[in-house]
N, C-alpha and C positions, 0 to 999 in steps of 0.2 A: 441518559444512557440510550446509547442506538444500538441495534441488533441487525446488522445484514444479516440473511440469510439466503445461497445460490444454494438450489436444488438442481442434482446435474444426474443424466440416465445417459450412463456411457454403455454400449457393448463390449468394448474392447480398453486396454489400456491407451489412456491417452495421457500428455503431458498438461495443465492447466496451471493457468497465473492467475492474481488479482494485482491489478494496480491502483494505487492510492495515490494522485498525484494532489501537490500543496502548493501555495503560493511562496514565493521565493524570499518571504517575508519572515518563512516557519524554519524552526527552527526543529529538526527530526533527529533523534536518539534513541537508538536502542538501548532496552531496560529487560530485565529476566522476564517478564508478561508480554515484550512484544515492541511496540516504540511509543515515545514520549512525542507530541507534535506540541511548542510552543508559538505563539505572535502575542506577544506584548504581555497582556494579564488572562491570557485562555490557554488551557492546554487540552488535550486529549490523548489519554491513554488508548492507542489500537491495539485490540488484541485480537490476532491472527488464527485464523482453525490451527488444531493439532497439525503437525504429520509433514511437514513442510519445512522450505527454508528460504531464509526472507534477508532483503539488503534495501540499502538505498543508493538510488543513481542520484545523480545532481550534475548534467550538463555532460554527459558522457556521450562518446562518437562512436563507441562502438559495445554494447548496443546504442542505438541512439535513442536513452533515457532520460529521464530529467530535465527536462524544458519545456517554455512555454513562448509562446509565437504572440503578443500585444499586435504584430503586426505584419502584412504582409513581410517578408526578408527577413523578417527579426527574430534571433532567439533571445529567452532570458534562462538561465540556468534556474533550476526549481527542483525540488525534492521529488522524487516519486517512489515508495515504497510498494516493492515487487515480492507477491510471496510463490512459491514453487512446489508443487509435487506431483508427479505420478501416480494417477491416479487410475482405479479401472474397475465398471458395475457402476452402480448409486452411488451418489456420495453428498451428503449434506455438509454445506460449507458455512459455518456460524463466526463471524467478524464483529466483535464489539469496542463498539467507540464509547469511550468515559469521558465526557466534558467536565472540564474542572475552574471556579476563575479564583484568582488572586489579587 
């Protein structure tokens, strides 16, 4: 088990994301705790702070989400799990990854 945790001292409201970008290889599901991330026999349960709302891009132009550049020119489509809220004051953001293998 991992534990992020971002400590954040805002004055004012502000908007704030976290992104979780994956290799193009995973396979990312949301589940009632948050999303499931597979590749092959690993998975990991992420579980997202309260109070928010969370999607996944995969190779999207507008925003442009979900990719990953191997190389100059080149895109690959790739998962990235965006979570969202409006936040304002303190605010402790606690993200826990479950590594699990099969």
């Amino acid at each position: 088990r991992v534990l992020v945790e971002d400590t954040l001292e805002m004055g004012e409201e502000h908007d704030v994301e976290l992104l979780f970008h994956f290799s193009e290889r995973c396979v990312v599901d949301p589940v009632e705790e948050g999303f499931v991330v597979v590749q092959d026999h690993v998975s990991v349960l992420l579980r997202l702070p309260p109070g928010g709302t969370s999607r996944v891009y995969q190779g999207n132009l507008s925003p442009m989400l979900g990719w990953r550049s191997p190389a100059f020119d080149v895109r690959v489509a790739s998962p990235t799990v965006v979570w969202h809220a409006r936040l304002a004051g303190p605010a402790r953001l606690r993200t826990e990854l479950c590594v699990s293998f099969s």
